[in-house]
N, C-alpha and C positions, 0 to 999 in steps of 0.2 A: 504493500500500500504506500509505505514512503517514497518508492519509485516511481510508481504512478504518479505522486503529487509532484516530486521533482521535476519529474518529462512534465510533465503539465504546467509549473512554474516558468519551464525553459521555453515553451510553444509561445507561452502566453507573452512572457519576457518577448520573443522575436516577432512577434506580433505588432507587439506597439511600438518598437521600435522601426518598424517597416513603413508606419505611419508618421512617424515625428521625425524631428528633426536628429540628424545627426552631423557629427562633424565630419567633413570633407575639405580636402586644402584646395585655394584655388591661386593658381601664376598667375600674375599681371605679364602677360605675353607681349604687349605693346600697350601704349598711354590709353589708359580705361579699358584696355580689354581686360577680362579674367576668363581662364579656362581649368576646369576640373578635367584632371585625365584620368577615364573609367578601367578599372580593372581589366585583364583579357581574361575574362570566366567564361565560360558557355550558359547559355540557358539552360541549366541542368541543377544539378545538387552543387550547393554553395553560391547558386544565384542571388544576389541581393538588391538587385535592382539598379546595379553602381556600375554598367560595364562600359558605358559610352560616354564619348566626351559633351560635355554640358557646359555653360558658361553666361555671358554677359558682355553686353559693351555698353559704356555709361558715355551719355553727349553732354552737351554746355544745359539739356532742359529736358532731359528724360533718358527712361534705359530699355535695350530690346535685350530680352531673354532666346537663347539660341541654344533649341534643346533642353528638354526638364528629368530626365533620366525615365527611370522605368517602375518609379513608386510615385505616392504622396511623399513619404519620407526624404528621397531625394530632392522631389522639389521642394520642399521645405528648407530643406540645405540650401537650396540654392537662392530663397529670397530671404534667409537672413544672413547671408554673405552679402547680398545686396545691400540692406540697410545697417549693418557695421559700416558701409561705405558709403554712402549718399541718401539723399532724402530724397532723392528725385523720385518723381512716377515711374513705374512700371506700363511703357505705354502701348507697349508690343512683344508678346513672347511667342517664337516664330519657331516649327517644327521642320525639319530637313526632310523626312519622311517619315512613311508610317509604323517601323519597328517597335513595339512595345517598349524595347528598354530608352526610347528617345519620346514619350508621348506620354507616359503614366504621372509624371510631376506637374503637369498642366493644371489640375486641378489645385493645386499651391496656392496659384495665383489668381483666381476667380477673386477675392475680396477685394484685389487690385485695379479691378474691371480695366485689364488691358486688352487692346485688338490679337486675337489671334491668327498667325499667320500661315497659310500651305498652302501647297502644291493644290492645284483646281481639283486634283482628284482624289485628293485625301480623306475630305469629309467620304465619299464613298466607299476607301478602303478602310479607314477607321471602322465602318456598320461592318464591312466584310468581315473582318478577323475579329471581332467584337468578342462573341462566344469563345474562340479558342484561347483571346487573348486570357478572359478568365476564369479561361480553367487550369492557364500556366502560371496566372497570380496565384490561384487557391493553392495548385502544389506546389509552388515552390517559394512564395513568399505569407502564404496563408492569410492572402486576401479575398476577401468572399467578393463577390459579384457586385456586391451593391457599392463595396468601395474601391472598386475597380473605376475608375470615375474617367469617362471618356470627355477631354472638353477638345469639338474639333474646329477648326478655323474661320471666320468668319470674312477673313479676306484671302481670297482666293488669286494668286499667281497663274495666268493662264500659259500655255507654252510657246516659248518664242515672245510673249510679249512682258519683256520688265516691267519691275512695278521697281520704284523708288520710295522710299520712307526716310524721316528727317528727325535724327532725336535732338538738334540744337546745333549747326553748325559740325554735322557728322553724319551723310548720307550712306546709307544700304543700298544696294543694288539688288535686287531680290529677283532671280532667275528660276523658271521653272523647267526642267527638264522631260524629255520625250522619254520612255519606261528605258529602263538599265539597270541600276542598281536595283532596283523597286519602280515604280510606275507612278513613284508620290515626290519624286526627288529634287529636291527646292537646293540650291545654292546664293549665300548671304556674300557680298562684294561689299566691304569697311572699305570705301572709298579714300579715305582719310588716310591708311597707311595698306595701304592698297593688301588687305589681306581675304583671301578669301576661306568663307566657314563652311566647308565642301560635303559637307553630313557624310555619308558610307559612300561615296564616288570613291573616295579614296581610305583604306588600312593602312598604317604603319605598324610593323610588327605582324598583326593578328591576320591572319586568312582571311583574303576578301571573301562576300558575300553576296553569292548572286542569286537576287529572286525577282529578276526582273529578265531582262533579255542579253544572253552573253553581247551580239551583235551591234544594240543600241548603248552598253556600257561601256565598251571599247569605242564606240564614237561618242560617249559624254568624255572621256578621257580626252581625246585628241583634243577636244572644246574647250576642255579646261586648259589645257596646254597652251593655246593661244591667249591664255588672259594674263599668262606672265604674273602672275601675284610674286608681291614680295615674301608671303607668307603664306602657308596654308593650315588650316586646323580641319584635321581629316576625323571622323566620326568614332571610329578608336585607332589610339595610339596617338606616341609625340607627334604635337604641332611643330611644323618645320620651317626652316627655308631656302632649302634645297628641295621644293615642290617637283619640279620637272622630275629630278629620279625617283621621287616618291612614286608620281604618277607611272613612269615608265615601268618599276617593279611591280604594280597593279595591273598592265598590261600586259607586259609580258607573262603575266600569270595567267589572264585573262585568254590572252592569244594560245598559249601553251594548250588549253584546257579544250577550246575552241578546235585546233589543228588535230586534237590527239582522239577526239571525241568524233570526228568527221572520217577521222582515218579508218577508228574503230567500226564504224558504220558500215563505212565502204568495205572493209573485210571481212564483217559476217560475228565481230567480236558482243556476244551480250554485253547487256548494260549491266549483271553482278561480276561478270568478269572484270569490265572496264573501271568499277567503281572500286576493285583489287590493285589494279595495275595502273590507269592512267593518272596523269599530272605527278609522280615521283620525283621527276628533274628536280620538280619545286618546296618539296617535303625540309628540305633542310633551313628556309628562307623564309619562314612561317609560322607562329607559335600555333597552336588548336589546328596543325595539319591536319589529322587524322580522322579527326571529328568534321571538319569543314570543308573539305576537298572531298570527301563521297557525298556529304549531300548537295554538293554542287554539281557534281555526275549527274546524281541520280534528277537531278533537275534540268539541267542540259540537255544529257544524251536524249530522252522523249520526244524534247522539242525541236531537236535537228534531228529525228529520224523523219519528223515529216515534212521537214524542208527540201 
């Protein structure tokens, strides 16, 4: 019986902690940027909702949130890092895409009544994955349904056409992209020091993640390449400034996976073979290889068997 009570202490204990606020450190990356760099865990056991990079850029009259993690608790963290540093409004907190561990803190900021911002086709992907998203909270962070709390955008990034937002003398560029990484994939341009906040376009470190279209990812890449940023802060992993090679190692991953996966097709190799054997070259250049390179097969290969 005292083990029962103590498991039960412990659940409870990670419970509310999943909820409130905890501590997380965030870099001043450039003048009023701040960025939290999220764990490389998998959505699995030990998930806590902390794996993606989340942050802030504070203007002369207001501040945009970019990315809220993948709890309430996270975003909590992340608006009172805001106010230890400024009084300003919260006038905009703007999601890269639809990933669960980049959209669950959203609800933080509702007492803030700031504009939310994505991709035109978020609000649609958000209802899509609604359900499964919580039933990944209940197991893995023991959050039930109802505090799963979905808040989704209310200004909508159409593709091909920017939108611009002004927090005081420090413009955003706010681009929306055509499906790649995901189909919801918004990129933020800090005009100001020409950095761009590239959501999952771009890993450093951790195995890209493709649940969108290999085809169309490898040309948001090239896209991004021509914007020359002095800096980039890529969705997990270090924020750099040596973007070009960051992007190229996401591509060449990209391309690698693409070439090896067409090959396989054309020679007759299954898809549990291929998810054995293809992308290797890459295994050593990777953290969460193992785990993220078969489901990326196994998500590929289908869709170029019927191309």
């Amino acid at each position: 019986m005292a083990i029962i009570k103590y498991l039960c202490s412990l659940l409870i204990a990670f419970h509310s902690l999943s909820l409130s606020a905890k501590e997380i450190n965030f870099i001043e990356i450039q003048p009023g940027m701040f960025v939290h760099q999220g764990s490389h865990f998998d959505v699995d056991i030990g998930y806590q909702g902390d794996i993606c990079n989340v942050g802030f850029i504070i203007g002369n009259e207001a501040v945009a949130v970019i990315d809220t993690g993948g709890s309430l608790g996270v975003g909590n963290s992340i608006l009172k890092e805001i106010k230890k540093r400024t009084n300003l409004p919260i006038r905009y907190v703007i999601n890269t895409h639809v990933h669960l561990d980049h959209i669950y803190g959203n609800a933080a900021f509702l007492k803030e009544s700031p504009v939310y911002v994505g991709h035109i086709e978020l609000p649609k992907a958000m209802r899509f994955r609604k359900d499964f998203y919580e039933k990944t909270n209940l197991k893995y962070l023991n959050i039930t349904a109802k505090e799963s709390i979905q808040v989704p955008p209310t200004m909508l990034i159409s593709i091909n056409v920017p939108q611009e937002i002004d927090l005081g003398d420090r413009i955003l560029k706010l681009d929306a992209y055509s499906i790649a990484h995901t189909n919801t994939d918004l990129v933020i341009h800090d005009i100001q020091t020409n950095t761009g906040w590239v959501g999952d376009l771009v890993f450093i470190e951790r195995t890209p993640v493709i649940d969108g279209n290999i085809h169309g990812f490898i040309n948001a890449l090239e896209s991004l390449k021509k914007q020359q940023y002095k800096m980039i802060v890529p969705g997990h992993g270090t924020p750099t400034k040596n973007g070009i090679l960051a992007i190229n190692k996401v591509k060449t991953y990209l391309q690698t996976m693409r070439d090896e996966i067409k090959e396989a097709i054309d020679s007759g190799l299954g898809l549990q073979e291929s998810i054995k054997t293809l992308g290797q070259s890459e295994s050593g250049k990777w953290e969460l290889f193992d785990v993220q390179n078969a489901r990326n097969i196994n998500i590929v290969y289908p869709m170029m068997e019927w191309e």
